[in-house]
C-alpha positions in Angstrom: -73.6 -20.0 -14.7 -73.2 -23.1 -16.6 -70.5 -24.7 -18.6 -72.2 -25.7 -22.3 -71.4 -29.5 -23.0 -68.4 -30.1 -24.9 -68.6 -31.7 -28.0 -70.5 -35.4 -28.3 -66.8 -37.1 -29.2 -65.0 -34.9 -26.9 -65.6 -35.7 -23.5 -62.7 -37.9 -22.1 -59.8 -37.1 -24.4 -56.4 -38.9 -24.0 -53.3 -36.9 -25.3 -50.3 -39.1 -25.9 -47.1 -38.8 -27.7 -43.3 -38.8 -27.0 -41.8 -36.9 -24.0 -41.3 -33.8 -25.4 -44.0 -33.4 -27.8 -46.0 -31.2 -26.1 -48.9 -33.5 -24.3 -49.6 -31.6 -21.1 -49.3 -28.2 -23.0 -51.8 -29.6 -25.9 -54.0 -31.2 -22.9 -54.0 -27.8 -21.2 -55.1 -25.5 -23.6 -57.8 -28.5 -24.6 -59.1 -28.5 -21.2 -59.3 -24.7 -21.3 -60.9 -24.8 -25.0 -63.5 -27.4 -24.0 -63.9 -25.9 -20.2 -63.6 -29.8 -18.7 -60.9 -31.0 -16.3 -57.0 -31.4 -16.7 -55.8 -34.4 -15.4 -51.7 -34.5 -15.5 -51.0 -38.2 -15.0 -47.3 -37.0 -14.0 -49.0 -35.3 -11.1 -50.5 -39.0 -10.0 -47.3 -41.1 -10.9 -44.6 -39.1 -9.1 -44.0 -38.9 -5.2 -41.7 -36.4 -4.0 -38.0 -37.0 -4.7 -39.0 -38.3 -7.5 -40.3 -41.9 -6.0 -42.8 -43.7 -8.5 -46.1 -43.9 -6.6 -47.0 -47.5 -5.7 -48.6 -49.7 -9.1 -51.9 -50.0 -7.2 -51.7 -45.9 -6.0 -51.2 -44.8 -9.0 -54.3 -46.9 -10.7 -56.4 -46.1 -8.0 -55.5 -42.3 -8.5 -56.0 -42.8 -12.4 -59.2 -44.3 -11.8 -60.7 -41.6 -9.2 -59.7 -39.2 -11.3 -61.4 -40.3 -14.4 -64.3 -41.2 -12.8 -66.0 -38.3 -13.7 -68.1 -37.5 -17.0 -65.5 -35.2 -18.6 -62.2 -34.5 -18.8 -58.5 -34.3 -20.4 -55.6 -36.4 -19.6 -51.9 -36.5 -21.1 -49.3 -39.4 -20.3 -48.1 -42.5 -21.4 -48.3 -45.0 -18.6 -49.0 -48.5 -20.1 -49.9 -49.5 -16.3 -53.2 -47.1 -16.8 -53.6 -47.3 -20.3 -55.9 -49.7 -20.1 -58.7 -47.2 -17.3 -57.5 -44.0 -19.7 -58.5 -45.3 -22.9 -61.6 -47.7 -21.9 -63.1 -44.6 -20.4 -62.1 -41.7 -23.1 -63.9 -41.3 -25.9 -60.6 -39.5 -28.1 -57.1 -40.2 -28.2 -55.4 -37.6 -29.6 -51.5 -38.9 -30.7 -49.2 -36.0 -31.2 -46.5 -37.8 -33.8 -44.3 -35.2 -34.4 -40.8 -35.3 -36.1 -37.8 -36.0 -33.9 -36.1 -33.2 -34.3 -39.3 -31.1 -33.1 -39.6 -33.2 -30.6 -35.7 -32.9 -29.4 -36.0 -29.1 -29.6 -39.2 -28.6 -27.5 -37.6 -30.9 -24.9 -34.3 -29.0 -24.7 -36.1 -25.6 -23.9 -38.3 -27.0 -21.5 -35.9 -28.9 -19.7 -33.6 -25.9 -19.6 -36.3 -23.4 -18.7 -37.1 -25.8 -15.8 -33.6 -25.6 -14.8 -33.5 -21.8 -15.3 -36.9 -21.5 -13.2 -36.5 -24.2 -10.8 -40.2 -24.9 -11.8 -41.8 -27.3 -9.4 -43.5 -30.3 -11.3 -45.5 -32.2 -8.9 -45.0 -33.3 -5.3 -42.1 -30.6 -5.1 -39.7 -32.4 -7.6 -38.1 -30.4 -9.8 -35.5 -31.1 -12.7 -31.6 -30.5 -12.3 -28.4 -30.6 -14.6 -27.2 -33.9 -13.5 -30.7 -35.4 -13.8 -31.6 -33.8 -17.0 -28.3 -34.2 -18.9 -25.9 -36.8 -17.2 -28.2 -39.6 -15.7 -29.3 -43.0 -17.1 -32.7 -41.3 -16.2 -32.3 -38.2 -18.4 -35.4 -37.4 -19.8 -33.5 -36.3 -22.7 -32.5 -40.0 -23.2 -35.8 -41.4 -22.4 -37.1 -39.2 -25.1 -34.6 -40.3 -27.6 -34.9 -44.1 -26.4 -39.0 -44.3 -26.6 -39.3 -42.1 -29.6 -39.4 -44.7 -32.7 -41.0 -47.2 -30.0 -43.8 -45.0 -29.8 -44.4 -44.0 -33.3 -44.6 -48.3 -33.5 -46.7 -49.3 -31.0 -49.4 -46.2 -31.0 -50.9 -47.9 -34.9 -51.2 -51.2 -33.3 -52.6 -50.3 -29.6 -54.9 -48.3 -31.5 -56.0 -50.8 -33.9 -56.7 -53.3 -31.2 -60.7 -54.7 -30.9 -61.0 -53.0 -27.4 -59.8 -49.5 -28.8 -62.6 -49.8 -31.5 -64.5 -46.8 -29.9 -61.7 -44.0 -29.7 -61.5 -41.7 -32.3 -58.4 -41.0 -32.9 -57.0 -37.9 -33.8 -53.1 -37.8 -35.5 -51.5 -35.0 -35.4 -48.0 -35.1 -37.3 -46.6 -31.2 -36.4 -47.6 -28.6 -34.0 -49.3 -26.4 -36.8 -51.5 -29.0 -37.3 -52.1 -30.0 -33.8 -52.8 -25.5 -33.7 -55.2 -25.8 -36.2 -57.1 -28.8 -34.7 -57.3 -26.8 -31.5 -58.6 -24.3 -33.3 -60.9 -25.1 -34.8 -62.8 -26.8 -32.0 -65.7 -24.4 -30.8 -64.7 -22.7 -27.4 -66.4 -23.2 -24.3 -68.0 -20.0 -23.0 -70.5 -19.2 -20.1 -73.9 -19.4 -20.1 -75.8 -16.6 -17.7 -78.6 -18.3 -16.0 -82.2 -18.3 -17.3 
């Protein structure tokens, strides 16, 4: 059996947006839609007690990773930015409102908390990390949020980003209907 190609423009997607807004969920169910790779650049950036993986690890991961022909990635490192989006073909930008945003982030963290759901390289969240620290991902959300919806219109009108196509999504019923309307990968039987 054999996987149909994906879509010409579709091969090497890059999902970005604000914490919270639903990248690795989005990139998922892409991956799934389009039957090409996942690649969680959370997964490659974080050691286990939450340690940040070396600059030069965590390229070198980024770049193994997208070396091959097709895939989909979500994150927001500006230390890879630069091998994500020279390889992908598609950035997709989820842009959605704050308050979205805030309330997607609240459930997750506190389903986390409620789950004790591993994330990558057995870190998980807790209270004090999600609600009380300088670190909060709550706070980081709410402190990159406006930054983002700034610099995403000019790192995407920059000369070397001339061959993404971009696609902006401004709510999740739109990002839904995108999704949906993208033509599922199925399998071929052998001839």
């Amino acid at each position: 059996m054999s996987l149909p190609e994906p879509r010409p423009h579709l091969r090497r997607v890059a999902v970005v947006g604000t914490s919270g807004s639903g990248k690795t969920t989005l990139a998922c169910r892409l991956s799934e839609r389009l039957g090409i790779p996942h690649v969680e650049l959370d997964a490659l950036h974080w050691e286990p007690n939450w340690t940040p993986a070396e600059p030069e690890v965590f390229s070198e991961r980024t770049a193994q990773a997208l070396s091959g022909p097709t895939w989909v990635t979500d994150g927001n490192y500006s230390q890879v930015r630069s091998i994500v989006w020279s390889r992908a073909d598609t950035v997709v930008w989820l842009d959605f409102s704050l308050p979205v945003v805030m309330g997607r982030m609240l459930r997750r963290t506190v389903r986390r908390l409620v789950t004790r759901e591993e994330l990558w390289n057995q870190n998980r969240e807790n209270f004090a990390g999600a609600f009380l620290s300088r670190d909060s991902i709550i706070l980081w959300a709410l402190q990159t949020y406006r930054r983002r919806r700034r610099e995403y219109p000019v790192l995407l009108s920059k000369p070397e980003h001339a061959h993404l196509k971009v696609v902006h999504l401004r709510s999740p019923r739109k990002a839904q209907r995108w999704l949906e309307s993208l033509p599922a990968a199925s399998l071929e039987k052998p001839t």
